[in-house]
PASEBA-1860 file (N, C-alpha, C; in nm, 3 decimals):
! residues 140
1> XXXXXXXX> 15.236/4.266/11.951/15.130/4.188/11.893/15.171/4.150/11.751 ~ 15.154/3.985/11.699/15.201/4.022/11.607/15.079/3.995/11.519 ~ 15.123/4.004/11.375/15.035/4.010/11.258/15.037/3.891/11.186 ~ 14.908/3.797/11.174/14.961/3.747/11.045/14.941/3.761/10.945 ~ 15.004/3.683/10.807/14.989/3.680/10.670/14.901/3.604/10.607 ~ 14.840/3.588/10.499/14.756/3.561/10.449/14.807/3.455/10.350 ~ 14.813/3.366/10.381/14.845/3.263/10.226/14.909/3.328/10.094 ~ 14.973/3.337/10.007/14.948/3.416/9.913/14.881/3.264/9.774
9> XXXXXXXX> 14.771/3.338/9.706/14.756/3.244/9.633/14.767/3.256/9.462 ~ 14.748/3.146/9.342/14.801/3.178/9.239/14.657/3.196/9.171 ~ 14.625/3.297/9.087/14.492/3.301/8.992/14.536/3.273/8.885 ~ 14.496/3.238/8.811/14.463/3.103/8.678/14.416/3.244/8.588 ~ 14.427/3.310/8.491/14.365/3.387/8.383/14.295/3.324/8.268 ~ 14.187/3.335/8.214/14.110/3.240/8.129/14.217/3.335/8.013 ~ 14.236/3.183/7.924/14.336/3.195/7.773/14.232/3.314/7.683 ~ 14.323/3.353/7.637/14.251/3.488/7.520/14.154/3.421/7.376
17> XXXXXXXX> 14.053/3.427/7.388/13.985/3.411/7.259/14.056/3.430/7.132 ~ 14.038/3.283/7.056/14.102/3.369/6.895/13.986/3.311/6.821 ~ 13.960/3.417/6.715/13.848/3.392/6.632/13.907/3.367/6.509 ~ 13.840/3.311/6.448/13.896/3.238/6.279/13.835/3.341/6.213 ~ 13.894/3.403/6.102/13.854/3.509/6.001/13.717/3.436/5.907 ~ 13.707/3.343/5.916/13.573/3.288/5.847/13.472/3.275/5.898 ~ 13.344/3.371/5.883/13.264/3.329/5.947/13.159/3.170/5.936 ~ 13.160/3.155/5.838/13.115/3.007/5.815/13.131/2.884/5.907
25> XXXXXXXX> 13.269/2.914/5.928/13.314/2.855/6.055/13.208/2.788/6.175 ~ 13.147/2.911/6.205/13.085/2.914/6.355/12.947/2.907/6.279 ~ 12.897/2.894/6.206/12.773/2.848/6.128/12.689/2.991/6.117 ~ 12.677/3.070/6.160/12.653/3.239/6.124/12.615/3.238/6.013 ~ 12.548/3.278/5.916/12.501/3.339/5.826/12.398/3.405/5.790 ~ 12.448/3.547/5.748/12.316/3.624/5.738/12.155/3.549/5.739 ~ 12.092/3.656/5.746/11.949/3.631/5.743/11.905/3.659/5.607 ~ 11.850/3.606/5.550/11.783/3.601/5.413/11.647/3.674/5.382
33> XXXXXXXX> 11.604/3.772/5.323/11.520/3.845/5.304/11.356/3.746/5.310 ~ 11.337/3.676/5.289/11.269/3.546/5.263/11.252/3.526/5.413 ~ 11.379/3.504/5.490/11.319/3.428/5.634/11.235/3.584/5.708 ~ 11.276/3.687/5.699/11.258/3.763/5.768/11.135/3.818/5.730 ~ 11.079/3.801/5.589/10.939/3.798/5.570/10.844/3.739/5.603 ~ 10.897/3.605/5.665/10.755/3.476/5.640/10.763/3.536/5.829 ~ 10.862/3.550/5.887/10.848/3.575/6.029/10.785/3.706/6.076 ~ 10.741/3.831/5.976/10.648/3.913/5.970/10.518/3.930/5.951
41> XXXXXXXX> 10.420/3.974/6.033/10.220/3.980/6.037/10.237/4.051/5.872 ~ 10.157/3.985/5.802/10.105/4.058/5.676/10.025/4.177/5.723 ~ 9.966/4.202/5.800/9.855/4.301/5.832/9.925/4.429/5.891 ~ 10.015/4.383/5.991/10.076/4.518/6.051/10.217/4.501/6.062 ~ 10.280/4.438/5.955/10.467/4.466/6.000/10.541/4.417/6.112 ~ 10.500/4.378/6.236/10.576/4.320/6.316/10.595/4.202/6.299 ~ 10.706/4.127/6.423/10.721/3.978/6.409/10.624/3.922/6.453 ~ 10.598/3.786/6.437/10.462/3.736/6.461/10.481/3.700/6.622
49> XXXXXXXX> 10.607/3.650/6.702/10.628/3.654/6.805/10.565/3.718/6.872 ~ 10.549/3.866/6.848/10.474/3.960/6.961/10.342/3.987/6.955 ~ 10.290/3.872/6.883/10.207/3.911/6.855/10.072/3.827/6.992 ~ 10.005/3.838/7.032/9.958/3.785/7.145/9.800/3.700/7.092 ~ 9.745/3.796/6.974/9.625/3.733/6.874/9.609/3.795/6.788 ~ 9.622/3.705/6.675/9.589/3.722/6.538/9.555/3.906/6.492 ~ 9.631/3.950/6.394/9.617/4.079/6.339/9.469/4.065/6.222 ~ 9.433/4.144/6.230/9.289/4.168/6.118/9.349/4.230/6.011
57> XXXXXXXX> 9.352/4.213/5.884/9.398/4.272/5.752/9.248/4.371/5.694 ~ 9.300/4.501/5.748/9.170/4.597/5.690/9.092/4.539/5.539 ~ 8.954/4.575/5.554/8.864/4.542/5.484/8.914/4.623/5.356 ~ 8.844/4.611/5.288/8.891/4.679/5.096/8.763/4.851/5.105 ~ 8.695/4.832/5.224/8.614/4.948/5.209/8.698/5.051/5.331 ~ 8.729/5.021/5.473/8.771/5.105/5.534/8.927/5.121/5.447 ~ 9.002/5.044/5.378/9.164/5.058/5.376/9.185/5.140/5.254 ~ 9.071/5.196/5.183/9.033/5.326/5.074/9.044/5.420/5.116
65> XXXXXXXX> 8.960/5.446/5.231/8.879/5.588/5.294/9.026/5.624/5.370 ~ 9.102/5.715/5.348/9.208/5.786/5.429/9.176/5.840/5.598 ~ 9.212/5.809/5.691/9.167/5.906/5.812/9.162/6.018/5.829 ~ 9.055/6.088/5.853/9.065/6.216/5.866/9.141/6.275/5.929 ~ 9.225/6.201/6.068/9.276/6.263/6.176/9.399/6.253/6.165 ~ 9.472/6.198/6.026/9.639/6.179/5.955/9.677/6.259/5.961 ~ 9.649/6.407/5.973/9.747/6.482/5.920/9.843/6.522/6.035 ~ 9.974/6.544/6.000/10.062/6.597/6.064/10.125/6.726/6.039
73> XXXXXXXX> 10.161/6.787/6.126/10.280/6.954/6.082/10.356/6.925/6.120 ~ 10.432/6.940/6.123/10.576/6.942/6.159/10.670/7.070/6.163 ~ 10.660/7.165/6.206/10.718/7.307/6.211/10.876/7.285/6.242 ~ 10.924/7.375/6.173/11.080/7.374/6.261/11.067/7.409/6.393 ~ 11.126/7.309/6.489/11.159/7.313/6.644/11.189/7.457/6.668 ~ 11.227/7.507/6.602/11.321/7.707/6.708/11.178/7.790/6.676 ~ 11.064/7.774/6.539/10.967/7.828/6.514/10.881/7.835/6.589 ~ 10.849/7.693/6.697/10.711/7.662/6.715/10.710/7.721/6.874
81> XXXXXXXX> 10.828/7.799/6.959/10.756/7.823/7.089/10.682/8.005/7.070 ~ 10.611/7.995/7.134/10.495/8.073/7.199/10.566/8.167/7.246 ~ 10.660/8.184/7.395/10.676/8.248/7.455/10.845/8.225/7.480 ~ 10.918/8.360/7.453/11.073/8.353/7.485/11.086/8.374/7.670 ~ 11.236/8.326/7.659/11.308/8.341/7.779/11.303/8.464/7.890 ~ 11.231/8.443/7.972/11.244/8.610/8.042/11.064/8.621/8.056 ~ 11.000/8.597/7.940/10.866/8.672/7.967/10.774/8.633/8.056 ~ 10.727/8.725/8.133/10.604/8.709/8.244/10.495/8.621/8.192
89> XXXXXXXX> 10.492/8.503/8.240/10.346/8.383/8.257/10.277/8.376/8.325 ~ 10.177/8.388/8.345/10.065/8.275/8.433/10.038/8.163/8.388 ~ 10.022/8.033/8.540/10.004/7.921/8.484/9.841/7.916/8.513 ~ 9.776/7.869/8.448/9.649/7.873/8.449/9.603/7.798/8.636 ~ 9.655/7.747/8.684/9.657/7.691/8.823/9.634/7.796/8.921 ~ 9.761/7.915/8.900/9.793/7.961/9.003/9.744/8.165/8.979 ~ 9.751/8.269/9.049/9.745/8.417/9.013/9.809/8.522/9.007 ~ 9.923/8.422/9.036/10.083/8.502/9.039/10.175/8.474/8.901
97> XXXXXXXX> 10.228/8.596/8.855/10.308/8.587/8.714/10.441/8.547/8.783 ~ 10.579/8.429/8.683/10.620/8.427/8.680/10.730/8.445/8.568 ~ 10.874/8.462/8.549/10.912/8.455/8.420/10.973/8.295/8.378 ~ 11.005/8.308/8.289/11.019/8.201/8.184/11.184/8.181/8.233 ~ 11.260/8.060/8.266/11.395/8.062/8.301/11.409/7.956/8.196 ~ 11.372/7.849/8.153/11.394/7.771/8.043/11.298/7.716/7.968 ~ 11.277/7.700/7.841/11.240/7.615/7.764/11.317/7.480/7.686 ~ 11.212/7.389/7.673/11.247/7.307/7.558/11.164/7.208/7.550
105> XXXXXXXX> 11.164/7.090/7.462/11.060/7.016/7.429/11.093/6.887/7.466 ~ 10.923/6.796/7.477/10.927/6.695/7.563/10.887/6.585/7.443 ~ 10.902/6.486/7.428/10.838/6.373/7.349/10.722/6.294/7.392 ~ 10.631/6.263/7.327/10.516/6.214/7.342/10.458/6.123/7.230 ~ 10.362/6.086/7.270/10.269/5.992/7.155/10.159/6.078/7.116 ~ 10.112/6.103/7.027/10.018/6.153/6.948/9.915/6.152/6.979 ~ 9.788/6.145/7.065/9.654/6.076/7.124/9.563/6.007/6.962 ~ 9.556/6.137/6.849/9.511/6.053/6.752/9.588/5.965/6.657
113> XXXXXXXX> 9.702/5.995/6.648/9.835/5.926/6.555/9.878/5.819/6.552 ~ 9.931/5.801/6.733/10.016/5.712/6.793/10.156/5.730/6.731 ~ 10.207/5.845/6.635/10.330/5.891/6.637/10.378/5.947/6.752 ~ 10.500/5.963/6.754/10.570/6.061/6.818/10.622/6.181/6.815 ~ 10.553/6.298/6.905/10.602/6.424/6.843/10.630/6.509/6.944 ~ 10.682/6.611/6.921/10.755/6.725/7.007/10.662/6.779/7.039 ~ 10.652/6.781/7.198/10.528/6.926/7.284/10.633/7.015/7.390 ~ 10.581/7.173/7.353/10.684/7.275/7.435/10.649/7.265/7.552
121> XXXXXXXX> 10.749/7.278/7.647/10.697/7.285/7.786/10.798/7.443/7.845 ~ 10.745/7.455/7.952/10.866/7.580/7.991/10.864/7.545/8.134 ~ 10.992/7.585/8.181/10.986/7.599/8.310/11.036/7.728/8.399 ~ 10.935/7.748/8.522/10.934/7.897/8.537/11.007/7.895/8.673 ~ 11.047/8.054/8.672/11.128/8.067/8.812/11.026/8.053/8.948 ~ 10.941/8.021/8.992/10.847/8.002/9.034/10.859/7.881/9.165 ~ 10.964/7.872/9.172/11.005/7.741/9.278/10.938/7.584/9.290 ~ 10.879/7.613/9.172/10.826/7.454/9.109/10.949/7.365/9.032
129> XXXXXXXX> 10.986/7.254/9.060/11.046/7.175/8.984/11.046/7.168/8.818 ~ 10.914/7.107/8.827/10.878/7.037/8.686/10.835/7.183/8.587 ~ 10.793/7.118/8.480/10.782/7.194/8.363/10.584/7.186/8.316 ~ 10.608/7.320/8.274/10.436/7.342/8.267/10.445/7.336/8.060 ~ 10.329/7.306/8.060/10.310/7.305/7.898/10.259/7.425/7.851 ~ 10.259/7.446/7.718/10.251/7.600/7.675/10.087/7.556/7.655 ~ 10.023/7.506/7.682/9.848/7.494/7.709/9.827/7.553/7.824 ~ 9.907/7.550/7.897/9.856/7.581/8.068/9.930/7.713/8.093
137> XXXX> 10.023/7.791/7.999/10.008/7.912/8.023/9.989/8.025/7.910 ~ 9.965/8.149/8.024/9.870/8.269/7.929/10.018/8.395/8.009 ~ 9.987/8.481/7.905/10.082/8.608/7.898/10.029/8.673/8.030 ~ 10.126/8.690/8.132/10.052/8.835/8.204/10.069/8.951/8.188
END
């Protein structure tokens, strides 16, 4: 039986880019402190692009009064868990203790802030996947 061959054919390589050491050249030039202002909401800092309707510029009576609910802590990360590696938990769900096989922390949004901040979670030998939060467990 025999075999045949396949054409052989020639590929063409696109020529190598050369760029000119000037950028002026290609019309490029920085952005100017000026453009990048007038294209910013006075009220809240973003570009006006994203903006979908008009930003409100706080009144002169609420933009005095500080929020009560500002404050933040910020603890060093190794300070702030609850419970080390090894120790017997209950998850508030379930009535069986498990131990602690890993910790570490998850990122989130703030509910009063809208920052972003570190919440501990642990996860137990317990044949559950996911990770329980240190709200949902108690020492057994």
């Amino acid at each position: 039986m025999a075999i045949s061959k396949k054409p052989q054919r020639a590929v063409v390589l696109d020529e190598p880019l050369v760029f000119d050491e000037d950028p002026a050249a290609y019309g490029d030039q920085p952005a100017t402190d000026e453009a990048a202002d007038i294209s910013l909401c006075p009220a809240c800092g973003e570009p006006l692009t994203w903006h979908e309707e008009a930003c409100h510029l706080p009144s002169a009576a609420t933009a005095t009064a500080p929020p009560a609910a500002m404050s933040v802590v910020r603890p060093a990360a190794a300070a702030t868990y609850a419970y080390h590696v090894g120790l017997l938990v209950q998850p508030a769900t379930q009535t069986q203790a498990h131990p602690i096989v890993w910790r570490g922390q998850l990122k989130e949004r703030h509910p009063a802030t809208g920052l972003v901040h570190r919440v501990n979670v642990y996860r137990l030998g317990d044949g559950y996947w996911d990770c329980y939060r240190e709200e949902e467990l108690q020492v057994a």
